[in-house]
Structure formats: structure tokens, C-alpha cells
Backbone as JSON, one array per atom type, in Angstrom:
{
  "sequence": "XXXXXXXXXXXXXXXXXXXXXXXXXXXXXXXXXXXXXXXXXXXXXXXXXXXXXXXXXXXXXXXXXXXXXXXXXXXXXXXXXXXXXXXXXXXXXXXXXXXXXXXXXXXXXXXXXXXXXXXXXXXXXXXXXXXXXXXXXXXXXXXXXXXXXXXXXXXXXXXXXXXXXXXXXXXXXXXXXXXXXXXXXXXXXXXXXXXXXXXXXXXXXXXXXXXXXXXXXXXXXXXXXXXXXXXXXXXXXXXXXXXXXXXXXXXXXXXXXXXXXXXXXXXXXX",
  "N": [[173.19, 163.02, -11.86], [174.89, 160.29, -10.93], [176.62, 160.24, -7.41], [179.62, 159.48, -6.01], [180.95, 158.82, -2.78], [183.81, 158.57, -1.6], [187.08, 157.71, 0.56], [190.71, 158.07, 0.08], [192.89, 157.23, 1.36], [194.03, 158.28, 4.59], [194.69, 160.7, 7.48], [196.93, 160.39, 10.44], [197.56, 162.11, 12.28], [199.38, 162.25, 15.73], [197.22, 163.65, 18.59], [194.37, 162.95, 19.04], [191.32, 163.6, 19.88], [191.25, 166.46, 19.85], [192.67, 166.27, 17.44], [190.3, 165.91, 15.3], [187.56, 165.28, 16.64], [186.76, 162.97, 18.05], [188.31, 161.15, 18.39], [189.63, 159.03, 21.01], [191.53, 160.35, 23.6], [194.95, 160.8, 23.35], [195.93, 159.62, 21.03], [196.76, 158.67, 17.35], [195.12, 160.46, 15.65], [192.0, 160.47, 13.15], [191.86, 161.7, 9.88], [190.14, 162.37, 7.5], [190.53, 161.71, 3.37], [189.2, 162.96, 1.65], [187.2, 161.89, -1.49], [185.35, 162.08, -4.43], [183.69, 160.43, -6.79], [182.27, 160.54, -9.87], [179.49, 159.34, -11.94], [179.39, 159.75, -15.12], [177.86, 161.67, -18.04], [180.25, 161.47, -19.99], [181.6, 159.37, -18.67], [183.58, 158.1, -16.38], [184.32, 160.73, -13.71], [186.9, 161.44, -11.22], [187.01, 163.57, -8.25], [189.13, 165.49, -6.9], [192.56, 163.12, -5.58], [193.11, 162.28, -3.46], [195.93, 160.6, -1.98], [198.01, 158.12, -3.96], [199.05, 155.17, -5.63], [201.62, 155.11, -6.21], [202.84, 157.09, -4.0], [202.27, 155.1, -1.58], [204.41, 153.28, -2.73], [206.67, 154.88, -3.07], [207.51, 156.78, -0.68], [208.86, 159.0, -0.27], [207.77, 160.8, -2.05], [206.55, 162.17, -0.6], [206.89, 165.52, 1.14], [209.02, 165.29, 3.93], [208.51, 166.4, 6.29], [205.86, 166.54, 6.7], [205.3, 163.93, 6.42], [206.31, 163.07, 8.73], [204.78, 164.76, 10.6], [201.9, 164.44, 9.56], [201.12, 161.52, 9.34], [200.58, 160.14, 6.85], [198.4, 157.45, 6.04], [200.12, 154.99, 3.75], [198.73, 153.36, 2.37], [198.7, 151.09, -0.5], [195.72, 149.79, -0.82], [193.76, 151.54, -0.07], [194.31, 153.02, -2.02], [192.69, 155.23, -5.04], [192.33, 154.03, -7.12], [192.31, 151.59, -6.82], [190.23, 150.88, -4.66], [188.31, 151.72, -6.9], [188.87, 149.82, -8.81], [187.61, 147.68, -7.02], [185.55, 148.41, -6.73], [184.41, 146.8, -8.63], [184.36, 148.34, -11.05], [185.81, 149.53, -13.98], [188.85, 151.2, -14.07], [189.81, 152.89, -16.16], [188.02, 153.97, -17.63], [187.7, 156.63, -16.05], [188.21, 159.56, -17.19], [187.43, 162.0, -16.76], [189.53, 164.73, -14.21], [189.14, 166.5, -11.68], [189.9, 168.91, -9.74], [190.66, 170.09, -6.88], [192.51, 171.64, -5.64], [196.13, 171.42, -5.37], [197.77, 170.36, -3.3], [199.42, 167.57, -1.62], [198.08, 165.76, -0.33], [196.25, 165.96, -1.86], [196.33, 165.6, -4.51], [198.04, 163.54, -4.78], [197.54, 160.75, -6.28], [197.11, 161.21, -9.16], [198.68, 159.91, -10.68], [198.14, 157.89, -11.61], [196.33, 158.0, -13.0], [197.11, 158.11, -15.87], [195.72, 158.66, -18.46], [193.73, 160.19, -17.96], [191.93, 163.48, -17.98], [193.05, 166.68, -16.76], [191.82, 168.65, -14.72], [191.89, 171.75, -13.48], [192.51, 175.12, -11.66], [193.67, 177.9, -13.25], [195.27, 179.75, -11.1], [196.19, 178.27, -9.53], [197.68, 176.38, -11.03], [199.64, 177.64, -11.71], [201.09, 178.46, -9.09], [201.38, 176.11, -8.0], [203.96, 175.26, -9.72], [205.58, 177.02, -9.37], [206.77, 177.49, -7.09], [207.31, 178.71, -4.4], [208.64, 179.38, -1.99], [209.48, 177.96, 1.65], [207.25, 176.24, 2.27], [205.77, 176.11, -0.07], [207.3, 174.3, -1.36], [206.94, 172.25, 0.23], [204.07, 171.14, 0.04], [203.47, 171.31, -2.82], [204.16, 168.89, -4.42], [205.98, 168.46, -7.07], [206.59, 165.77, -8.45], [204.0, 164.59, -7.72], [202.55, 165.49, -9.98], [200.85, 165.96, -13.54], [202.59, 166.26, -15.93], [201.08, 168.04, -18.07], [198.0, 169.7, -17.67], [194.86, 170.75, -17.7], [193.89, 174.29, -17.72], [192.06, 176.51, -16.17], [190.74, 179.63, -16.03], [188.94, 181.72, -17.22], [185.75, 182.82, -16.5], [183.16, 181.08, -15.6], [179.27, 180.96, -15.17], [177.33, 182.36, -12.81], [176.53, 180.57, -9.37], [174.54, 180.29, -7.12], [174.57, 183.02, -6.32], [177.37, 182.78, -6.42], [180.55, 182.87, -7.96], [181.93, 181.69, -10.48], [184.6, 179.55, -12.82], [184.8, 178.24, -15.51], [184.9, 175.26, -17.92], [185.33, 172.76, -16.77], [183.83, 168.91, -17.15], [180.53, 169.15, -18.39], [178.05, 170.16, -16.22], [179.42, 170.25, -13.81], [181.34, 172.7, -11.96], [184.22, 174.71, -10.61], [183.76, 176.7, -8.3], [185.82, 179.42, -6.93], [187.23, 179.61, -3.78], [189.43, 180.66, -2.39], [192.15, 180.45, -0.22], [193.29, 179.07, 1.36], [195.01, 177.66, -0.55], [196.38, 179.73, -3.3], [194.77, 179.63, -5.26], [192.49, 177.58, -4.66], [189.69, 175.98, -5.0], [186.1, 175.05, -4.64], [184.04, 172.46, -5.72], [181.88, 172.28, -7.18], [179.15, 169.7, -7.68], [176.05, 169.0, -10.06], [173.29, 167.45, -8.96], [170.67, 164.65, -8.65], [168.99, 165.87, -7.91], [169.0, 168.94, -6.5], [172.58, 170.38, -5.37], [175.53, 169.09, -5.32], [178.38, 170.11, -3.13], [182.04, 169.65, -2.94], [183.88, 170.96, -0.91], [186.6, 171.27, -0.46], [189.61, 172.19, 1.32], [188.22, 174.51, 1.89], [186.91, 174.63, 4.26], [187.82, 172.88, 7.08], [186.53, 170.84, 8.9], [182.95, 169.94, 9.03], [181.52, 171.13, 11.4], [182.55, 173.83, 11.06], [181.18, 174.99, 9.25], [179.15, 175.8, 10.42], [179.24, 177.64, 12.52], [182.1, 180.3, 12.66], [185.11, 178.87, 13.31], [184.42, 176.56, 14.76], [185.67, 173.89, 15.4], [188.29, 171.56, 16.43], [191.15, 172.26, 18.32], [193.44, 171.4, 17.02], [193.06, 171.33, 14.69], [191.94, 173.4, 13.72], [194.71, 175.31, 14.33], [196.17, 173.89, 12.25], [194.8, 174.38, 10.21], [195.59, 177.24, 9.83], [197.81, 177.4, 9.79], [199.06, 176.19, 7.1], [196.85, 177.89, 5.52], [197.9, 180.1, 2.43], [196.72, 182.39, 2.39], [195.11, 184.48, 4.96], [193.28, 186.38, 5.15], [191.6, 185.87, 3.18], [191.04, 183.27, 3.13], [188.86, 183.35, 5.21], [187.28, 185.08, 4.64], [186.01, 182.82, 1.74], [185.63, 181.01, 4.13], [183.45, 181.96, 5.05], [181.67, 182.51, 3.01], [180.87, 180.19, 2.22], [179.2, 179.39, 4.69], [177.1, 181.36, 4.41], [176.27, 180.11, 2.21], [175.68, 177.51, 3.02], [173.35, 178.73, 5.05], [171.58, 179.67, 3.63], [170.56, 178.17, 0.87], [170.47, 175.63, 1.76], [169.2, 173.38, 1.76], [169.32, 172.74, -1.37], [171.77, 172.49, -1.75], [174.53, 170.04, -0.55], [177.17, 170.25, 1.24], [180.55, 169.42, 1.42], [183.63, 168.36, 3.21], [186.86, 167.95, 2.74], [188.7, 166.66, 4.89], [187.44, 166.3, 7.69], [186.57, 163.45, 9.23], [183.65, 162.55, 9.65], [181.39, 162.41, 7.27], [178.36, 164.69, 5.72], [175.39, 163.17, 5.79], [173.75, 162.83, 3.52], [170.93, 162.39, 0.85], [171.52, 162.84, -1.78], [174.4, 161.39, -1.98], [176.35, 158.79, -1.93], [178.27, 155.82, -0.54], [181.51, 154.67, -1.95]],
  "CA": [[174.51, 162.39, -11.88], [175.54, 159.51, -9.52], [177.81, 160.73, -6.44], [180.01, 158.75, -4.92], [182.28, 159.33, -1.83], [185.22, 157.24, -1.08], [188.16, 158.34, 1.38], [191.86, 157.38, -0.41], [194.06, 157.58, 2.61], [194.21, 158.95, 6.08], [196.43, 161.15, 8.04], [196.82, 159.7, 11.73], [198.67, 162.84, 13.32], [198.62, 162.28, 16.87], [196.3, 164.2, 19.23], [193.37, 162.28, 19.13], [190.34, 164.29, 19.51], [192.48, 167.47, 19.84], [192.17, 166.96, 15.79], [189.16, 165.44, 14.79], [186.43, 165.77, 17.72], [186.4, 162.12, 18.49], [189.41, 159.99, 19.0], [189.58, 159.22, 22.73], [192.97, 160.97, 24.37], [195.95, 161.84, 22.34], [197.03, 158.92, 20.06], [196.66, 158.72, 16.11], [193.67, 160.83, 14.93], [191.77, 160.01, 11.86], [191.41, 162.45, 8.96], [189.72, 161.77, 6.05], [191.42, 162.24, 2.54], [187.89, 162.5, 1.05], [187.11, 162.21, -3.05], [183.84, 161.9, -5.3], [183.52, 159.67, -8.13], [180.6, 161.03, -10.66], [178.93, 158.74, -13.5], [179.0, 161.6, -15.69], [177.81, 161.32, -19.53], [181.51, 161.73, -20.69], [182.78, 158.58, -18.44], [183.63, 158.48, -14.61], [184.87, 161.25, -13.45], [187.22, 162.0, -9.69], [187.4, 164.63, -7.16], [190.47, 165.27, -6.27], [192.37, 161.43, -5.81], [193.54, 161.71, -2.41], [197.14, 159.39, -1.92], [197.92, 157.03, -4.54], [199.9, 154.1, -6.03], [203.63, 155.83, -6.27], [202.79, 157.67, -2.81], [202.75, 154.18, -0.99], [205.43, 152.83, -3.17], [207.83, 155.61, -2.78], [206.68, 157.81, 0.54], [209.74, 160.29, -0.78], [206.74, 161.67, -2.95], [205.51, 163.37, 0.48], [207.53, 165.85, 1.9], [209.26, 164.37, 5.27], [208.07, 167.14, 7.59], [204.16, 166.52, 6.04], [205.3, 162.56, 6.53], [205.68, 162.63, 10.24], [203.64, 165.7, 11.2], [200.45, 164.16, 9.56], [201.65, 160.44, 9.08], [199.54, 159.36, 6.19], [198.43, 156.1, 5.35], [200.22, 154.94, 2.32], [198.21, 151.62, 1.82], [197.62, 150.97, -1.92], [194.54, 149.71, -0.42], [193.16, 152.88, -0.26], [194.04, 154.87, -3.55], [191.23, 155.38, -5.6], [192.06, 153.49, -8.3], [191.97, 150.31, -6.09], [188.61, 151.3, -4.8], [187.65, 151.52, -8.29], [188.42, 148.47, -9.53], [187.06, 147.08, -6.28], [183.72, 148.29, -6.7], [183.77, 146.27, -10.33], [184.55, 149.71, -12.32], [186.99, 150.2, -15.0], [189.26, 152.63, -14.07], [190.15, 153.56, -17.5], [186.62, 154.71, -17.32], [188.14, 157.74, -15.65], [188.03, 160.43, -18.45], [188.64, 163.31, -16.41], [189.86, 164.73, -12.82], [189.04, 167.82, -11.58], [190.93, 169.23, -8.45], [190.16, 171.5, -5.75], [193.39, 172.39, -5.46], [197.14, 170.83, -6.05], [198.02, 169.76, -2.22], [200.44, 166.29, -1.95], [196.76, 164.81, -0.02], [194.48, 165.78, -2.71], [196.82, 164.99, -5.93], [198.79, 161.69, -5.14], [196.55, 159.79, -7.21], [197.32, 162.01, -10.26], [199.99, 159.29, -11.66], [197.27, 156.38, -11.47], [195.14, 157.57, -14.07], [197.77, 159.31, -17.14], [195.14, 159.14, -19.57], [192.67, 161.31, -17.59], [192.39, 164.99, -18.56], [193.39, 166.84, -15.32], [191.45, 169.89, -14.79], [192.34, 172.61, -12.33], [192.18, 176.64, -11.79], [194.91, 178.6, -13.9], [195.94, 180.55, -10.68], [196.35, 177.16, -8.54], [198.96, 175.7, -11.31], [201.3, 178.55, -11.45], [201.22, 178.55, -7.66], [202.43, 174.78, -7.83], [204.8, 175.33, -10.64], [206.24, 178.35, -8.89], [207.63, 176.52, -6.01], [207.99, 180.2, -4.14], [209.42, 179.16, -0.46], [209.35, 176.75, 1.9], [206.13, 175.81, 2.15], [205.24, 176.07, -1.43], [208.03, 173.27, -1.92], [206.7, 171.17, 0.64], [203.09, 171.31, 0.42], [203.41, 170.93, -3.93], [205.06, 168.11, -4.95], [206.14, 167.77, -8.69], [206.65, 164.5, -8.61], [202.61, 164.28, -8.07], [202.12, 166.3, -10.79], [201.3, 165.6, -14.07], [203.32, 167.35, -17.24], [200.22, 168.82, -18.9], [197.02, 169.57, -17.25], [193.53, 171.52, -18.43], [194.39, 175.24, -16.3], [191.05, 177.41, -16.28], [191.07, 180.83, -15.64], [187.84, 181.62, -17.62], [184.98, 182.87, -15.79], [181.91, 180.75, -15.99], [178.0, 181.15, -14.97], [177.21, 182.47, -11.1], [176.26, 179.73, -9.1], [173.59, 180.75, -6.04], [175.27, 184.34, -6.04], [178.73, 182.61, -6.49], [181.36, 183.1, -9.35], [182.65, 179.93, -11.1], [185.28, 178.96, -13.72], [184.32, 177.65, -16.8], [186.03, 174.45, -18.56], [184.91, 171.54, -16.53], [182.54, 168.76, -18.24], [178.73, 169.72, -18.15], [177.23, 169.63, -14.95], [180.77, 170.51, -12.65], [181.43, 173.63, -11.58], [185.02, 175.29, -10.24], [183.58, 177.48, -7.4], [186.82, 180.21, -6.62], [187.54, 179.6, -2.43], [191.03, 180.97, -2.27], [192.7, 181.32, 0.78], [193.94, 177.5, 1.69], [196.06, 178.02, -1.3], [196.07, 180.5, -4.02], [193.94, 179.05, -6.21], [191.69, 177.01, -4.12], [188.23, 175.9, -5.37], [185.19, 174.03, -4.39], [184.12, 171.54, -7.17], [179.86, 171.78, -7.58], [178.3, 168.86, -9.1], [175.17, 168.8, -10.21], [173.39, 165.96, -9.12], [169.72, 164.63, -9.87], [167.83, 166.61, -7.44], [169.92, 169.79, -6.08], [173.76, 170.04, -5.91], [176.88, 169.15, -3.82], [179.9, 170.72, -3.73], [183.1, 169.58, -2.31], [184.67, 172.54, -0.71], [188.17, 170.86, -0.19], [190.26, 172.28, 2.48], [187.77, 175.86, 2.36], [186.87, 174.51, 5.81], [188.12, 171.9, 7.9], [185.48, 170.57, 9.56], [182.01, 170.53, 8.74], [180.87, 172.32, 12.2], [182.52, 175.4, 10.67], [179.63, 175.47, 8.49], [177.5, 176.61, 11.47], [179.92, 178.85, 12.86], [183.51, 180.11, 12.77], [186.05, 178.58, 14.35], [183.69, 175.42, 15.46], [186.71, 172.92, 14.98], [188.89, 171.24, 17.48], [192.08, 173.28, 18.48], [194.37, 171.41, 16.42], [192.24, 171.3, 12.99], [192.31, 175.32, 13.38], [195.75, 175.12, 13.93], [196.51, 173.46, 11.36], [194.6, 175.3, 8.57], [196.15, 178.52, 10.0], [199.63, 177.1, 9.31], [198.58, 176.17, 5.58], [197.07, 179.1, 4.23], [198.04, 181.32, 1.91], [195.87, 184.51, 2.73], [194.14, 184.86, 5.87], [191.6, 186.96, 4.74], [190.79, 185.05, 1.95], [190.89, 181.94, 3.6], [188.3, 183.5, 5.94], [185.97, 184.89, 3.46], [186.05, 181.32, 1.69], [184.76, 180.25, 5.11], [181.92, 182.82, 5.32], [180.76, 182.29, 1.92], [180.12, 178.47, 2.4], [178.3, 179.59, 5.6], [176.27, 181.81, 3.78], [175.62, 179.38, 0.96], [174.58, 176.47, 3.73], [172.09, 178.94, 5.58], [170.39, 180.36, 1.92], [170.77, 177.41, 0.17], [170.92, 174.32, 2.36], [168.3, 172.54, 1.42], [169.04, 172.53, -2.2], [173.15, 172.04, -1.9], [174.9, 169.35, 0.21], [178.7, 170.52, 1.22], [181.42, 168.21, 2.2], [184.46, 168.89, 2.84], [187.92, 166.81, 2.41], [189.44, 165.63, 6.12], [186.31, 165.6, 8.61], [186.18, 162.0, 9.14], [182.04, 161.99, 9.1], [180.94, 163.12, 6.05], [177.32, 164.77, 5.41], [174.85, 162.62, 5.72], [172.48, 163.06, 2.4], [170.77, 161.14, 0.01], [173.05, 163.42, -2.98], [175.79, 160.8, -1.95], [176.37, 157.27, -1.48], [180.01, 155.39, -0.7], [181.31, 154.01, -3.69]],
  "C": [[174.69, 161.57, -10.6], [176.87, 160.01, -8.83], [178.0, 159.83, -5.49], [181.07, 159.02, -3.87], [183.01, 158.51, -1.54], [186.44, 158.41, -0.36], [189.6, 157.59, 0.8], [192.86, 157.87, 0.41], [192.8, 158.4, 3.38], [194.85, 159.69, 6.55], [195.94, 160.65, 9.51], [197.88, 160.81, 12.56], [198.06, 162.71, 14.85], [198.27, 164.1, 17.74], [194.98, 163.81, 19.36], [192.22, 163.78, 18.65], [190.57, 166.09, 19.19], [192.29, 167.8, 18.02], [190.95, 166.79, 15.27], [187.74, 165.06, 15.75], [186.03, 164.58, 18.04], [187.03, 160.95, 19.01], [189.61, 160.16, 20.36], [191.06, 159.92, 22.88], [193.78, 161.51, 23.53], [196.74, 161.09, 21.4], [196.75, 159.45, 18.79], [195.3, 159.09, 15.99], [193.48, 160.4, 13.3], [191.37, 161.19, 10.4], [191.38, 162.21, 7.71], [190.6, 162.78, 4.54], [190.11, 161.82, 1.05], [187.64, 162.81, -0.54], [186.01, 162.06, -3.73], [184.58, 161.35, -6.43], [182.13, 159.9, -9.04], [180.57, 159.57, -12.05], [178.78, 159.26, -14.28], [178.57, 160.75, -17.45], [179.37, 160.79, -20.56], [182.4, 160.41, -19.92], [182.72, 159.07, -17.0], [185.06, 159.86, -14.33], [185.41, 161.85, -11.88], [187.53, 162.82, -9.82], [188.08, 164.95, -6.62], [191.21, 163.64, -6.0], [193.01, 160.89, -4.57], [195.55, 161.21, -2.84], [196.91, 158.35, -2.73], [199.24, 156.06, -4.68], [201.22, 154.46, -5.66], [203.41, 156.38, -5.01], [203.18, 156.54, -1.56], [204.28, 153.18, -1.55], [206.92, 153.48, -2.93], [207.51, 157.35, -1.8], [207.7, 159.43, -0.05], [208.86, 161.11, -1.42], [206.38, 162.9, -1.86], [206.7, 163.86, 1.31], [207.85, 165.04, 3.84], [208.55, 164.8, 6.4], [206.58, 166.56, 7.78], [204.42, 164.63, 6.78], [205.83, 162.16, 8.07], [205.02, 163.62, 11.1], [201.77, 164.74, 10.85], [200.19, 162.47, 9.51], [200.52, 159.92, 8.04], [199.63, 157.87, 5.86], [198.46, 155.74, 4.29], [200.0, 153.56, 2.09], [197.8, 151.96, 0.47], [195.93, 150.5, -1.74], [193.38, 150.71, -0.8], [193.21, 153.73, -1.15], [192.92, 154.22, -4.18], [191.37, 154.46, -6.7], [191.98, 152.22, -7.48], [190.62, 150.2, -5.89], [187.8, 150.96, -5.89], [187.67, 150.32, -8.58], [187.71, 147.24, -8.42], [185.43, 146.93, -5.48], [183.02, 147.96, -8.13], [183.51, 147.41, -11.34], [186.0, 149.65, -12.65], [187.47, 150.74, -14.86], [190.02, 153.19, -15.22], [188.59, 154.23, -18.26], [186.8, 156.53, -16.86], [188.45, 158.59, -16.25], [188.49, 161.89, -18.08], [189.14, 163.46, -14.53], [189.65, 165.94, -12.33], [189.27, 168.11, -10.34], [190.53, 170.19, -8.08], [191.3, 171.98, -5.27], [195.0, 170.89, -5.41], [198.11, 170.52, -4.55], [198.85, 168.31, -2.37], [199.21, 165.89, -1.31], [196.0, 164.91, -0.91], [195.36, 165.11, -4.61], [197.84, 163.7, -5.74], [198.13, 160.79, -5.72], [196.5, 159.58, -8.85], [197.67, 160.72, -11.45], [199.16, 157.93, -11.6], [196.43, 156.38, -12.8], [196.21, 159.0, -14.79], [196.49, 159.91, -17.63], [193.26, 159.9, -19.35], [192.7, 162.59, -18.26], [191.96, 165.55, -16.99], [192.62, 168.2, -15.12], [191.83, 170.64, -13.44], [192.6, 174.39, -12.38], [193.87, 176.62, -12.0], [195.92, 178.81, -12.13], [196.89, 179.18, -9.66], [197.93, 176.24, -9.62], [200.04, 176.63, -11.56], [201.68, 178.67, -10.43], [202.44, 177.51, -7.58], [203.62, 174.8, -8.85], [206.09, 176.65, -9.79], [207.83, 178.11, -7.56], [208.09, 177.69, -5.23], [207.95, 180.07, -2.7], [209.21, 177.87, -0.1], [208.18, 175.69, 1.97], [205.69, 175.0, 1.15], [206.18, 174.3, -1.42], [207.46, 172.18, -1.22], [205.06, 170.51, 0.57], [202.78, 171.19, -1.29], [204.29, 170.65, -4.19], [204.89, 167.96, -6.6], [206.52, 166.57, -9.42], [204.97, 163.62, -8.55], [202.31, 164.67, -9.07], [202.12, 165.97, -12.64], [201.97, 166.54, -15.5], [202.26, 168.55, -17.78], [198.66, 168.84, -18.18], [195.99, 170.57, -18.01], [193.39, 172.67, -17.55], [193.35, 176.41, -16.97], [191.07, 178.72, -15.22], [189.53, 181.75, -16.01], [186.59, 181.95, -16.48], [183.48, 182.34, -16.28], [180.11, 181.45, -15.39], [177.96, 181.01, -13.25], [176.19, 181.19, -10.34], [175.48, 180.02, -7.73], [174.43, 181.53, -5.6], [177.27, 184.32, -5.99], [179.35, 182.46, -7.63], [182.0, 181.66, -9.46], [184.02, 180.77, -12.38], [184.88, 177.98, -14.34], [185.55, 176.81, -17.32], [185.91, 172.97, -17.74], [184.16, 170.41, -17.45], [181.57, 169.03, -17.28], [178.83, 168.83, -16.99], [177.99, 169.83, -14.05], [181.09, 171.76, -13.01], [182.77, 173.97, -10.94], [184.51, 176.54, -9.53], [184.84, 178.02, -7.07], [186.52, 180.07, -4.77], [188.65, 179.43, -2.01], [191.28, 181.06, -0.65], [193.77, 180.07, 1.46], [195.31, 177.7, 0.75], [195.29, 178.68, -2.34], [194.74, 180.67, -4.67], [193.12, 178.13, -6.02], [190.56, 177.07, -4.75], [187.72, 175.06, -4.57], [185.2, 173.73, -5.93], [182.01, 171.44, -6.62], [179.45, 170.42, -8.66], [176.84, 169.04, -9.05], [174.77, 167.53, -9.92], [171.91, 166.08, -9.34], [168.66, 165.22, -9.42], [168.98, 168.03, -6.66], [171.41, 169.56, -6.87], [174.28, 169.66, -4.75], [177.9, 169.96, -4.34], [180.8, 170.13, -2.34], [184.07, 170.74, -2.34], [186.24, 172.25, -0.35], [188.63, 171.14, 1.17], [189.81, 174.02, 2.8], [187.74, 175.71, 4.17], [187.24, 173.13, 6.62], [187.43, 170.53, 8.6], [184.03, 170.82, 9.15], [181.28, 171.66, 9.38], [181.43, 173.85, 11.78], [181.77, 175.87, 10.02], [178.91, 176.3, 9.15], [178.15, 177.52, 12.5], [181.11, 179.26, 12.82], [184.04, 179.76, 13.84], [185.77, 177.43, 15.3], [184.6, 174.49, 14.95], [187.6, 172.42, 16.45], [190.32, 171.75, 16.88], [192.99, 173.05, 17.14], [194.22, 171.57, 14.56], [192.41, 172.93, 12.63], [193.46, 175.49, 13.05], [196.26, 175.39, 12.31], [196.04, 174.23, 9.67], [195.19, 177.05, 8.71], [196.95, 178.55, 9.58], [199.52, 177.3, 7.89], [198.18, 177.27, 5.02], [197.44, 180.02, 3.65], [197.64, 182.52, 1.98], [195.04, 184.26, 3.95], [192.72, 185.13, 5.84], [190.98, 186.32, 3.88], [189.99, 183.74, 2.68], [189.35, 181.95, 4.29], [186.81, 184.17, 5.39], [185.64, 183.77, 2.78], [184.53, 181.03, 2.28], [183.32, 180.32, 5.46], [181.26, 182.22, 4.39], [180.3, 181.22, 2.14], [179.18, 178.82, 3.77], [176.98, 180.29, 5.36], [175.43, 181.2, 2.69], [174.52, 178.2, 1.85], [172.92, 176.92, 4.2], [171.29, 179.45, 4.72], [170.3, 179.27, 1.07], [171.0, 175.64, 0.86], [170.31, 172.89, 2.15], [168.66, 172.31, -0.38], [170.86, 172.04, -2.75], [173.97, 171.51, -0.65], [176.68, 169.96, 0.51], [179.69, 169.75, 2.2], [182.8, 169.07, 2.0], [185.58, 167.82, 2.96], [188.02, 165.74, 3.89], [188.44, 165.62, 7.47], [186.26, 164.23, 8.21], [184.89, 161.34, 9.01], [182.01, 163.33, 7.75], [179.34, 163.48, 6.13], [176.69, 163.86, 5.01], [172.98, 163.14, 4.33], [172.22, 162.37, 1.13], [171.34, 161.58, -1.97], [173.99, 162.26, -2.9], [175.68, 159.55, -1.45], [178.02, 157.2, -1.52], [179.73, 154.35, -1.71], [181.09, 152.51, -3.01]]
}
């Protein structure tokens, strides 16, 4: 399967390197709002869709606190469906969507492509439907969201000692890495030699791969604030550490807002 990476938005909260381990001093850091595009048999299918169309049109979509704590960039420029049609693809090509979780950075895109089929873990849309404090309200917007989505619960086929959810199309995988929010997944694709998986917001940073807590202060922070379970969150973290050092060679792992992405020949930008 062809994998492509594209970034649809930014967040620019300041602290410079403070968030992202490279901006000089303490202005606007850069964090990626990172998505995959597959060539799949069934039609192109995205990875979460990042910030889209209605997000720059009407910023009200993104909670206010979220909209000057992380300041995202709401350039239509950057949603995915622009991208798309700017790398000479159809985006009615887009057949399905499959989500690593129901965040206002990873689903503003949602309302770009209706006639997708939206896939996403059971436990992750009663979470967002639930709307159960403050958080919850600010952190799942229902105004990203669309009426009817594809909500798997289903346990599929173990994936190098890891449990899936079944209900994707062939060849994608719903890896369970709760702890960010409820219902958190990675998303495995198969691709034409190994796999990747986009682990979403399991870890922050890629250097957490190679040990805990290898992140700059405010990236920790920040996923401390966000998750839902601690412990979970923190098993999650292990497991992908465990999967890189048993499995590294044969599965690439990216994750959403590191601004470099894994360098491997699994992935090209769209």
C-alpha cells in the first residue's frame, strides 16, 4: 500500500524549544498535526484529517482556551483536502477515514469529506458523545463531528503480541493505546514491505520511543494535562517501546505533533 504523510495544520504555542526540541528561545513552536493518506484497493483512504475547511472558516469550532493555549494554524492551505487536490488527487477518492482518536486537532477535517465512511473505536465515540466535564467539552467538539460514524468495538487478529479491533478496510489495523483519551488507538497499515503505524497522541515525541519521558518539558506537560488515565496512558507508552525494540525493523512508528517525522522508505510526503 502507498503511504503518504502530509501535516494539515500546526499549533504554534509559544515556548519555542521548551515544546518541540528545536525552536530557538521562547517564541511560536511548531507542532505537527500529522495524517497518512493510503492508496488502498477500496479508494484513498486518511489518517486522522488534522484542521480543516470549517475550522479556518469559523475558529469557534476550536474551543477558545485550546485556541490561544496552542494557537493553531487555521490556513485552508493546509487541510487535507487542499493537499489533496494539490497533489492532482480526487478527493472524492476518499472512501474512508479512520481515526486514532476524536481530538478537535485530529478530526477538523471530518466535515470536508461527508461521503467518507468514518471509522473509529466504539469506546472513543461514547467518550465524545458523552461530553462528561470540562475537558471532555473542550477537547471534543460536536461541531467536528460527523452524525453517523463506523464505531468498532470488535476484537480483531493480534498484531506482533498486540490486540486490535476489527472493522477497518483490509490491510488497517485499530491497535487499542488508551490513555490520551479513552478510546485512543494507533492505526497499523500494512504497507508493501513491513508495517507503520501511526500511534497518534500515544506518545508525543518520537524520542519517547527510546525512553520515557525523553520529550521537552512542555510536550510532557502537556500530554499530562490531556490524558484520561495515567496509567494507561503510560502503558500505551511502554508498549510502543516494546514494539520499536522487538519489532523495529519490520514496523515504522510515527506519531502525530513531533515536527520531524521518521525517516523511512514505508513513507513518502504526499
Amino acid at each position: 500500500m502507498d503511504i503518504r504523510a502530509l501535516d494539515a495544520g500546526f499549533m504554534r504555542p509559544y515556548g519555542g524549544r521548551l515544546w518541540d526540541g528545536d525552536t530557538p528561545g521562547l517564541g511560536p513552536a511548531r507542532l505537527a498535526c500529522r495524517c497518512l493518506l493510503l492508496d488502498h484497493p477500496d479508494g484513498l483512504v486518511l489518517v486522522d484529517t488534522g484542521f480543516g475547511l470549517a475550522d479556518a472558516a469559523d475558529p469557534s469550532r476550536i474551543a477558545l482556551a485550546f485556541r490561544l493555549s496552542d494557537r493553531p494554524t487555521l490556513d485552508p492551505a493546509f487541510a487535507a483536502i487542499t493537499q489533496i487536490r494539490a497533489a492532482g488527487l480526487d478527493p472524492q477518492r476518499v472512501r474512508h477515514v479512520v481515526m486514532t482518536h476524536l481530538d478537535f486537532d485530529h478530526a477538523g477535517g471530518l466535515s470536508d469529506f461527508p461521503w467518507a465512511q468514518v471509522h473509529v473505536p466504539a469506546t472513543e465515540a461514547r467518550a465524545a458523545r458523552a461530553q462528561d466535564g470540562v475537558k471532555a467539552r473542550q477537547r471534543w467538539r460536536p461541531q467536528q463531528l460527523p452524525a453517523t460514524m463506523a464505531e468498532h468495538d470488535a476484537p480483531g487478529p493480534d498484531w506482533f503480541g498486540l490486540p486490535t479491533l476489527a472493522g477497518p478496510p483490509e490491510g488497517i489495523l485499530l491497535v487499542p493505546l488508551p490513555g490520551h483519551t479513552p478510546g485512543h488507538c494507533g492505526v497499523a497499515v500494512r504497507a508493501a514491505e513491513g508495517w507503520v503505524l501511526h500511534a497518534g497522541d500515544a506518545v508525543f515525541m518520537h524520542a519517547e520511543l527510546e525512553a520515557e519521558g525523553r520529550a521537552p518539558p512542555l510536550a510532557l506537560a502537556y500530554e499530562a494535562m490531556m490524558q484520561s488515565d495515567g496509567a494507561q496512558r503510560h502503558a500505551s507508552a511502554r508498549r510502543l517501546r516494546e514494539l520499536k525494540a522487538a519489532h523495529g525493523a519490520e514496523v515504522t512508528i510515527l506519531c502525530t505533533h513531533d515536527p520531524r517525522r521518521p525517516d523511512s522508505p514505508r513513507l513518502r510526503d504526499l
